[in-house]
MARSE-758877 format. One record per residue (C-alpha): residue number from 0; x, y negated, z; residue in three letters. Coordinates in pm, whole numbers, padded with zeros to 5 digits. Layout:
N
n/east/north/up/res
NUM/X/Y/Z/Ala
...
This chain:
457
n/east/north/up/res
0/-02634/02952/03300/Unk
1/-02436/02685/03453/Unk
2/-02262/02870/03683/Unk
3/-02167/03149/03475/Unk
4/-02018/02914/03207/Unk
5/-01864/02686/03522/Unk
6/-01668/03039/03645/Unk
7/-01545/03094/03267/Unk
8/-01187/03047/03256/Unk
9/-01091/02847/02921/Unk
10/-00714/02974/02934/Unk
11/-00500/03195/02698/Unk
12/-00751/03461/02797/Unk
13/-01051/03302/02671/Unk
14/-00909/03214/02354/Unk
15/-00751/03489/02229/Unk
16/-01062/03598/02096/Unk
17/-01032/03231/01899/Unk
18/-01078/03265/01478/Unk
19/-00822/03210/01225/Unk
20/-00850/03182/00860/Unk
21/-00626/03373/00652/Unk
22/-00422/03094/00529/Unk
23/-00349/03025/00844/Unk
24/-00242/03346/00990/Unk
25/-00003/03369/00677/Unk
26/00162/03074/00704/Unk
27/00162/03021/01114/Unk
28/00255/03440/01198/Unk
29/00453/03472/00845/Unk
30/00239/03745/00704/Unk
31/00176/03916/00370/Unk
32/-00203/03925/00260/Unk
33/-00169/04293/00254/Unk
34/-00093/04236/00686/Unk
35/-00451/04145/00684/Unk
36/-00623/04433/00493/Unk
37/-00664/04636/00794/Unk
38/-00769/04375/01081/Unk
39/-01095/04309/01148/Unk
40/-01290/04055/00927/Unk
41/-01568/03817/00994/Unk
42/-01753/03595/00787/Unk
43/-01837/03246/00892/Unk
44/-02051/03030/00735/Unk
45/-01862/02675/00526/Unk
46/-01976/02365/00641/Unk
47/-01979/02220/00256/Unk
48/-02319/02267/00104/Unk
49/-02129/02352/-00246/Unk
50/-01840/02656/-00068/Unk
51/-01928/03020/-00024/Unk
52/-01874/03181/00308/Unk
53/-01517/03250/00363/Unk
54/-01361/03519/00552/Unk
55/-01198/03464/00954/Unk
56/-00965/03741/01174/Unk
57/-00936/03725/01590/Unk
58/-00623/03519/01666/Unk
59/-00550/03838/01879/Unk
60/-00514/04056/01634/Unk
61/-00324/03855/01381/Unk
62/-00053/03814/01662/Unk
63/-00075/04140/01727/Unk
64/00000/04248/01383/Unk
65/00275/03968/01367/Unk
66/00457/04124/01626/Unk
67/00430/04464/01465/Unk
68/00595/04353/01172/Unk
69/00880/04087/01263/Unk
70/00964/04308/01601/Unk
71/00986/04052/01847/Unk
72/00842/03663/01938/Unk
73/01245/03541/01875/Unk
74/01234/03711/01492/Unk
75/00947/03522/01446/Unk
76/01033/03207/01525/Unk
77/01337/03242/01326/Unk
78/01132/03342/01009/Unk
79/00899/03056/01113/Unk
80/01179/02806/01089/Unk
81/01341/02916/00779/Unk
82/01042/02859/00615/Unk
83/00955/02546/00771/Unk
84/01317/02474/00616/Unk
85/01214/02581/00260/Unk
86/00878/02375/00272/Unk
87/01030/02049/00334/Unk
88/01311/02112/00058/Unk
89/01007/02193/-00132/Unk
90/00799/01885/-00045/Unk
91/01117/01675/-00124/Unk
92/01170/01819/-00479/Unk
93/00766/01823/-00579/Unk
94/00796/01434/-00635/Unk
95/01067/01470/-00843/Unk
96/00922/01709/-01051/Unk
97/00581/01566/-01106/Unk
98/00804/01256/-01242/Unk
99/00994/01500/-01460/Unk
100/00662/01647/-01598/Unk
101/00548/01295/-01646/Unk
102/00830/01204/-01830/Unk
103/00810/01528/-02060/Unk
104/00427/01447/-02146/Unk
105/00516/01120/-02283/Unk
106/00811/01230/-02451/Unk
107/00582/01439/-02644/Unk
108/00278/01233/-02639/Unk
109/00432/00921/-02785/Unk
110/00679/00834/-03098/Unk
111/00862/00610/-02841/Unk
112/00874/00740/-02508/Unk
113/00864/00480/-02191/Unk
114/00873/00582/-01845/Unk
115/00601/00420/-01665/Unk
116/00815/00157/-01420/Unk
117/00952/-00015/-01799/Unk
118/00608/-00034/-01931/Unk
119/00478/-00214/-01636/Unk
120/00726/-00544/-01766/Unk
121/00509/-00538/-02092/Unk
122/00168/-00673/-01978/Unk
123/00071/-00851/-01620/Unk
124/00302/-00950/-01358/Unk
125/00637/-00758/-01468/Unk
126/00581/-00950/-01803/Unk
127/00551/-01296/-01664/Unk
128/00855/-01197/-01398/Unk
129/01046/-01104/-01742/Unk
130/00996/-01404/-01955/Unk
131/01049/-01625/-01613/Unk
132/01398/-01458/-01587/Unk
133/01482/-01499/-02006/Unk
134/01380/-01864/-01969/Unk
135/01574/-01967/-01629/Unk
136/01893/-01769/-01682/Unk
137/01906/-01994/-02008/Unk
138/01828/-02324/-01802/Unk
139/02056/-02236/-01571/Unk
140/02375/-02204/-01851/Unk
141/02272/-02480/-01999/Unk
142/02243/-02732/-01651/Unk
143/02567/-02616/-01508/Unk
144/02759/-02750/-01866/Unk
145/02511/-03070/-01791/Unk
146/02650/-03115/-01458/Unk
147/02991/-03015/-01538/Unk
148/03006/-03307/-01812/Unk
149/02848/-03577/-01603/Unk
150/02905/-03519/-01207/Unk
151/02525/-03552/-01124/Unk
152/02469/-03463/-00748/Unk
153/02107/-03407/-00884/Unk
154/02236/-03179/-01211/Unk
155/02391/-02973/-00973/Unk
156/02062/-02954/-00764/Unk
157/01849/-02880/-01109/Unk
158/02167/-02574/-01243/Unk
159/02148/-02460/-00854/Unk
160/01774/-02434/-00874/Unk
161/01785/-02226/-01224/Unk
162/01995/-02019/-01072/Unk
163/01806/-01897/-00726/Unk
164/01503/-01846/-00947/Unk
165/01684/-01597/-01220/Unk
166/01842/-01381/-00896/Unk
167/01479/-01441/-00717/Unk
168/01288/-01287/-00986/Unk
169/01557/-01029/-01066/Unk
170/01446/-00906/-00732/Unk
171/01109/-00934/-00831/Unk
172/01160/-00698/-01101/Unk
173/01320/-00435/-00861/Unk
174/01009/-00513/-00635/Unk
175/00783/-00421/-00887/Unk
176/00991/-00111/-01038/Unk
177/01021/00058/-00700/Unk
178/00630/-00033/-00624/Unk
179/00589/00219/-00892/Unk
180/00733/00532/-00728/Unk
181/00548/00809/-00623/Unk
182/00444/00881/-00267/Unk
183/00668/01118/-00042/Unk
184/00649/01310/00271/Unk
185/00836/00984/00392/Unk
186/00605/00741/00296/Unk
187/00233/00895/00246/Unk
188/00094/00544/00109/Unk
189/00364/00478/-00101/Unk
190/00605/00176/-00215/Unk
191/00328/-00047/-00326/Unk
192/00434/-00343/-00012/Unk
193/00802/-00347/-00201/Unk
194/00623/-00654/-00407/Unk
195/00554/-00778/-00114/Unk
196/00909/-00754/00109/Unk
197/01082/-00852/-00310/Unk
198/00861/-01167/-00248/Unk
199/00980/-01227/00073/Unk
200/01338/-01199/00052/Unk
201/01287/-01437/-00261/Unk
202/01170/-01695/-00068/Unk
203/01443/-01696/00179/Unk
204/01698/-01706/-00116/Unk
205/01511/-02000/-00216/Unk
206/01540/-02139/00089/Unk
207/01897/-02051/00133/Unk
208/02075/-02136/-00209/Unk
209/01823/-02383/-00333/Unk
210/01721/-02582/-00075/Unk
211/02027/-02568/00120/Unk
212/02313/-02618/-00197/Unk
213/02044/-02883/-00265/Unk
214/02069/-03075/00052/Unk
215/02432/-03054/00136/Unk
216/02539/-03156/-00178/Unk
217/02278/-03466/-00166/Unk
218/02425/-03533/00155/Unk
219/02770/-03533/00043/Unk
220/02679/-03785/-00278/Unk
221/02548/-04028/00018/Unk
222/02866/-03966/00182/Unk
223/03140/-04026/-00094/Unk
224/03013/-04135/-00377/Unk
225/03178/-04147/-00731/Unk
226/03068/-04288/-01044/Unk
227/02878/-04085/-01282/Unk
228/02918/-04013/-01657/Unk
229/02701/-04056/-01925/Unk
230/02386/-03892/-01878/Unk
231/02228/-03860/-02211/Unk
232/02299/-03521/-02296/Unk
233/02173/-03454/-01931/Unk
234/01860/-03578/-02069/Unk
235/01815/-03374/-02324/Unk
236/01892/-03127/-02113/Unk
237/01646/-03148/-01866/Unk
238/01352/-03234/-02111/Unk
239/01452/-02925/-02277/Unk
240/01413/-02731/-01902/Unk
241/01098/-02905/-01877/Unk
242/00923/-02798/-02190/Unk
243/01074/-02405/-02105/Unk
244/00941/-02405/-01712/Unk
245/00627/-02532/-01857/Unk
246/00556/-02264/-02072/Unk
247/00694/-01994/-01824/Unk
248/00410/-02165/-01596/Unk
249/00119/-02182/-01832/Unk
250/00180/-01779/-01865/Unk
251/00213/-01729/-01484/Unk
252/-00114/-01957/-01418/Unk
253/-00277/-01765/-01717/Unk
254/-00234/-01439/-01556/Unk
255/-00338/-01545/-01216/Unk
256/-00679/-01677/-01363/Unk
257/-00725/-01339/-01566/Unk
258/-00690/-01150/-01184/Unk
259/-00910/-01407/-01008/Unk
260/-01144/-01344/-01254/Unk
261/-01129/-00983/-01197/Unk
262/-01112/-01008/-00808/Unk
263/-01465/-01288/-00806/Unk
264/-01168/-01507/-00649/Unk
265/-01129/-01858/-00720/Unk
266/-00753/-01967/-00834/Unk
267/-00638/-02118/-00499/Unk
268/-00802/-01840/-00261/Unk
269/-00591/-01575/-00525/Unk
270/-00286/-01779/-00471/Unk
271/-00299/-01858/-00040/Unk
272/-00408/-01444/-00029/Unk
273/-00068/-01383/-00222/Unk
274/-00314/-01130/-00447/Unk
275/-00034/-01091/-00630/Unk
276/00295/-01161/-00463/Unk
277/00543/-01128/-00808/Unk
278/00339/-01372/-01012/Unk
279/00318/-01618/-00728/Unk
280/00676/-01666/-00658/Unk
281/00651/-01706/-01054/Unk
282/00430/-01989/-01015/Unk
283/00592/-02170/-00728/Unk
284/00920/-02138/-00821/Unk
285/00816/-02282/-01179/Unk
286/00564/-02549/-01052/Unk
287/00891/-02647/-00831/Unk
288/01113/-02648/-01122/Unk
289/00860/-02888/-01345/Unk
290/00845/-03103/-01037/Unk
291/01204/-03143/-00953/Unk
292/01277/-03205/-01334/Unk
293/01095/-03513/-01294/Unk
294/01209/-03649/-00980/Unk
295/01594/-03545/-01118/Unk
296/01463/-03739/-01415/Unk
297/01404/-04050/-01208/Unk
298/01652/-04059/-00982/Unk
299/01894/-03998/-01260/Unk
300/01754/-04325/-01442/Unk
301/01729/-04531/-01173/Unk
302/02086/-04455/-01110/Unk
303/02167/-04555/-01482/Unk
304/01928/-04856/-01469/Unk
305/02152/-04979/-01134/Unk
306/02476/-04846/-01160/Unk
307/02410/-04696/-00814/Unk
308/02504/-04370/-00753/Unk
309/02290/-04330/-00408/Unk
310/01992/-04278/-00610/Unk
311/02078/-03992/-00802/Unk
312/02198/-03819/-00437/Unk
313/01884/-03898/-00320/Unk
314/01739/-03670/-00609/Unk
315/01906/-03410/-00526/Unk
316/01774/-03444/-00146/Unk
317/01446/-03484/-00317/Unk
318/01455/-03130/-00504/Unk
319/01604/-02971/-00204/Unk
320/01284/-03099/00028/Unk
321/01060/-02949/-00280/Unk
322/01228/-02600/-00300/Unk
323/01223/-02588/00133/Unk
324/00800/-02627/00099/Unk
325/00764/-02395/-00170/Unk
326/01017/-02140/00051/Unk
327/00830/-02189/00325/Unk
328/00489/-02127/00167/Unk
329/00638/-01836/00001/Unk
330/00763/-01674/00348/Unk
331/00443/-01732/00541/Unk
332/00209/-01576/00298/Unk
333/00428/-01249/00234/Unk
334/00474/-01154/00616/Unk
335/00129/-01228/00629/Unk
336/00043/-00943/00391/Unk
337/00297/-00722/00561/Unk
338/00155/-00767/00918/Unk
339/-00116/-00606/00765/Unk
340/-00412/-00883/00759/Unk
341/-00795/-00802/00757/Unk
342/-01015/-00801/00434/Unk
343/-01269/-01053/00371/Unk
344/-01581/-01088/00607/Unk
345/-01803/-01064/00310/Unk
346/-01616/-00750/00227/Unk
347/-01561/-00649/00589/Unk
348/-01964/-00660/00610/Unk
349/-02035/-00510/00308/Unk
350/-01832/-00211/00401/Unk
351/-02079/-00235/00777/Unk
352/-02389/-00226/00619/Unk
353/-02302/00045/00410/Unk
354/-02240/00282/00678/Unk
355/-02518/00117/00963/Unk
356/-02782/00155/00677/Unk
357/-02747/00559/00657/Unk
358/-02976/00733/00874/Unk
359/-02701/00991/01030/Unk
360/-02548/00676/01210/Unk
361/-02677/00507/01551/Unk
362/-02402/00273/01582/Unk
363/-02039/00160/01455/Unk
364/-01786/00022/01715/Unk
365/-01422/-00121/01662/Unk
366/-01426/-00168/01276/Unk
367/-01100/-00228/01091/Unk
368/-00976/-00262/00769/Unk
369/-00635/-00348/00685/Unk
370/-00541/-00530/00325/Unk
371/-00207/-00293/00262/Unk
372/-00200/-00517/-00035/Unk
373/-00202/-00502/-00402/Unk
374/-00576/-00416/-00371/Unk
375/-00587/-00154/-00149/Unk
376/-00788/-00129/00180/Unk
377/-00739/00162/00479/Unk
378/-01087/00134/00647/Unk
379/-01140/00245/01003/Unk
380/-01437/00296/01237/Unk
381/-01573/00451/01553/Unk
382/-01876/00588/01430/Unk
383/-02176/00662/01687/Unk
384/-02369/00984/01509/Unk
385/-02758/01052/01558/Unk
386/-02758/01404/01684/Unk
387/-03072/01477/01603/Unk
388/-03068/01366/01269/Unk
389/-02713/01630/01210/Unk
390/-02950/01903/01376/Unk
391/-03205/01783/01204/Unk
392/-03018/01832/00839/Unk
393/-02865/02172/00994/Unk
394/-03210/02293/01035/Unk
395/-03360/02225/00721/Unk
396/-03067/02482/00550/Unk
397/-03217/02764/00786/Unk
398/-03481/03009/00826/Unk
399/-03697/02881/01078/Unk
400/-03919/03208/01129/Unk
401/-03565/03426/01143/Unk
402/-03450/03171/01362/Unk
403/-03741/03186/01638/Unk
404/-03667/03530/01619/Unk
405/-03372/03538/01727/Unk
406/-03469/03300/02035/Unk
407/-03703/03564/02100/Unk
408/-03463/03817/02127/Unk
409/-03239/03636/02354/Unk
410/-03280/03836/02714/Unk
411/-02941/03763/02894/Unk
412/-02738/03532/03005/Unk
413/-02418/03667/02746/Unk
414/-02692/03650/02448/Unk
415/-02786/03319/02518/Unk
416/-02424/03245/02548/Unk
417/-02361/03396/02235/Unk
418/-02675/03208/02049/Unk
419/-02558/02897/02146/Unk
420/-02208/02880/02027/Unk
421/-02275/03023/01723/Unk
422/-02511/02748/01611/Unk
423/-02350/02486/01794/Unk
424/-02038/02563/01549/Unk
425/-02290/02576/01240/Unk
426/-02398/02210/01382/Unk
427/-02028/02088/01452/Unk
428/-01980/02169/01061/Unk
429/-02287/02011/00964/Unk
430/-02136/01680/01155/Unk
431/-01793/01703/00980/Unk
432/-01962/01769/00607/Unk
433/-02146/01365/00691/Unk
434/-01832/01279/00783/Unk
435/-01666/01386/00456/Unk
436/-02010/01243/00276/Unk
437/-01970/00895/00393/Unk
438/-01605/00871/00337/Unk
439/-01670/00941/00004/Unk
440/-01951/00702/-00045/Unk
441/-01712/00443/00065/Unk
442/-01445/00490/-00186/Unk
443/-01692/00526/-00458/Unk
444/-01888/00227/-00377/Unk
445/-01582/00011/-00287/Unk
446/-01313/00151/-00538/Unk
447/-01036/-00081/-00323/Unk
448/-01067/00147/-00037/Unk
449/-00846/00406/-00065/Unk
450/-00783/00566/00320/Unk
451/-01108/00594/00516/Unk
452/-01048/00695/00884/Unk
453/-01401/00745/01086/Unk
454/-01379/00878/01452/Unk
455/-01666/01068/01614/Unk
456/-01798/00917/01902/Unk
């Protein structure tokens, strides 16, 4: 048997004899069902337990046929790429539909109709990123006049910092309305890291207009200094920022407890992970804000107290420092989520004993899974099959005695030939119908898995 199948010539020759569905020979040879009505037909069995048997051609005679009715190989490929033209105009204008359709449902379905990217700034993260931006575009307007009327190097710091945090979460609220687009042929897993690079970007603004306004003008305040005004209504001013960042921070500490909850996180693992990355520039840009209040606060008093205007430039170096740490933090933690970190090893093992504990599997090798953020996982695994237990499960959909039969009848070397590779197919679709069963288990055990890639070793 060796020999025979060690002389057999796996070319163009061998496989012209290859199957085809008829999908396939439609769309690849650019045929009309009504092509297929008079080729031969064979039925092969489905490798799903819950599909019929479905109907196959020769690859022969569907080119055959193809050349029959375009003419020539060069009229086909030129039908073959004006439709591979049409598909991906059609691919490109299927998103934009589905949105349409979307949109028309909840015209109809609702007295007051709201596309889905608005209503995400009513409730969770887009809410807190739209009160944050209400409450420091006010602080901001109101700390410029401050510093304009008194001259405080550290004012200007405190109106500088209100200002990088209204344009920082204004790009947070783009982040999160293009998160919400649908998928396209460009970008299968969709927009959901745009939180993520919003968050990032953010903290370098922070770092470059609030940290670095901050420090030069502290540095020019130690350099030339000039007397400063009264600084009562600068007071006022910044005990009135205080009491507004502190509420925008209750909400934004709030909401990260209500997700930690949710995730069985603690508050500070949420926050390092960057679970969220729109409600934790919230947080850190806010936590900043109440912090640098108080050291403008002191510096400004102690400059009041003295008469000595090095104190109040000092503040401003002071809030500058603060806003560089939480920039920092915020920069480290978003590329980290776009590298594309690992999940937790309690997770990570979870996911391992889930597939080592079914009986189709010998082994696992090279495991991966990849946090594409915003609580979705793409697991990956090399997965070492038990062959006997695939034959084993083939076997028990089959007629034994019928099958022992058909052994019996085997009497040359082309029947044997021909007994093998039918049932090895039947057995290669058994193995790919476990495959498709433990995916599945997977994302229904572990709903944050969303893209499960197992290879066959």
């Amino acid at each position: 048997v060796k020999a025979v199948l060690k002389k057999r010539e796996y070319g163009p020759k061998y496989t012209k004899n290859n199957f085809i569905t008829g999908v396939r020979a439609i769309n690849e040879f650019c045929l009309k069902s009504s092509d297929l009505d008079q080729l031969r037909k064979i039925k092969r069995r489905s490798p799903h337990d819950d599909t019929e048997t479905f109907t196959v051609y020769l690859r022969s005679d569907v080119e055959a046929k193809s050349l029959e009715v375009w003419g020539s190989p060069e009229a086909l490929a030129r039908e073959r790429k004006r439709r591979k033209e049409a598909e991906i105009k059609y691919r490109e204008n299927l998103f934009r539909n589905q949105r349409l359709l979307r949109e028309y449902r909840e015209f109809f379905g609702n007295t007051k109709p709201r596309s889905s990217a608005a209503a995400m700034f009513f409730k969770g993260p887009g809410k807190v990123v739209m009160v944050a931006i209400c409450i420091n575009g006010l602080n901001f307007f109101f700390k410029l006049l401050a510093w304009v009327y008194t001259g405080s190097a550290s004012m200007f710091s405190e109106a500088i910092h209100s200002l990088a945090d209204t344009c920082n979460q204004a790009l947070l609220a783009l982040g999160i309305s293009q998160s919400a687009r649908t998928p396209d042929p460009s970008h299968p897993y969709g927009f959901t890291n745009m939180r993520y690079i919003a968050s990032l970007i953010s903290g370098v603004g922070i770092f470059m207009m609030g940290a670095g306004l901050s420090w030069y003008h502290g540095i020019i305040g130690l350099l030339h200094p000039h007397p400063i005004e009264s600084l009562l209504w600068a007071y006022c001013i910044l005990a009135g920022s205080l009491v507004s960042e502190g509420a925008t921070l209750l909400v934004a500490i709030n909401e990260i407890r209500r997700s930690a909850r949710a995730k069985g996180l603690s508050f500070y693992q949420y926050v390092v992970q960057s679970r969220d990355p729109s409600t934790n520039v919230v947080l850190l840009e806010d936590a900043a804000a109440v912090l640098s209040v108080a050291v403008a606060a002191t510096c400004m008093g102690l400059t009041s107290l003295t008469g000595n205007p090095y104190y109040d430039s000092v503040g401003s170096l002071g809030v500058g420092t603060l806003l560089g740490t939480v920039s920092a933090f915020l920069i480290y933690t978003n590329t980290e989520a776009l590298l594309g970190r690992s999940i937790q090893p309690e997770q990570l093992q979870r996911l391992t004993e889930l597939l080592e504990s079914d009986p189709v599997v010998r082994a696992i090798h090279d495991v991966k899974a990849t946090d594409m953020g915003m609580s979705k996982v793409r697991f990956k695994a090399e997965v070492d099959f038990d062959g006997r237990v695939v034959t084993r499960s083939y076997l028990e959909k089959q007629d034994i005695e019928q099958l022992l039969q058909e052994i019996q009848q085997v009497k040359t070397l082309e029947e044997l030939e021909a007994f093998m590779l039918k049932h090895g197919e039947n057995i290669i679709d058994t193995l790919g119908a476990e495959v498709d069963r433990l995916e599945k288990d997977l994302k229904q055990r572990n709903p944050d898995v969303r893209h499960v890639d197992l290879e066959i070793l």
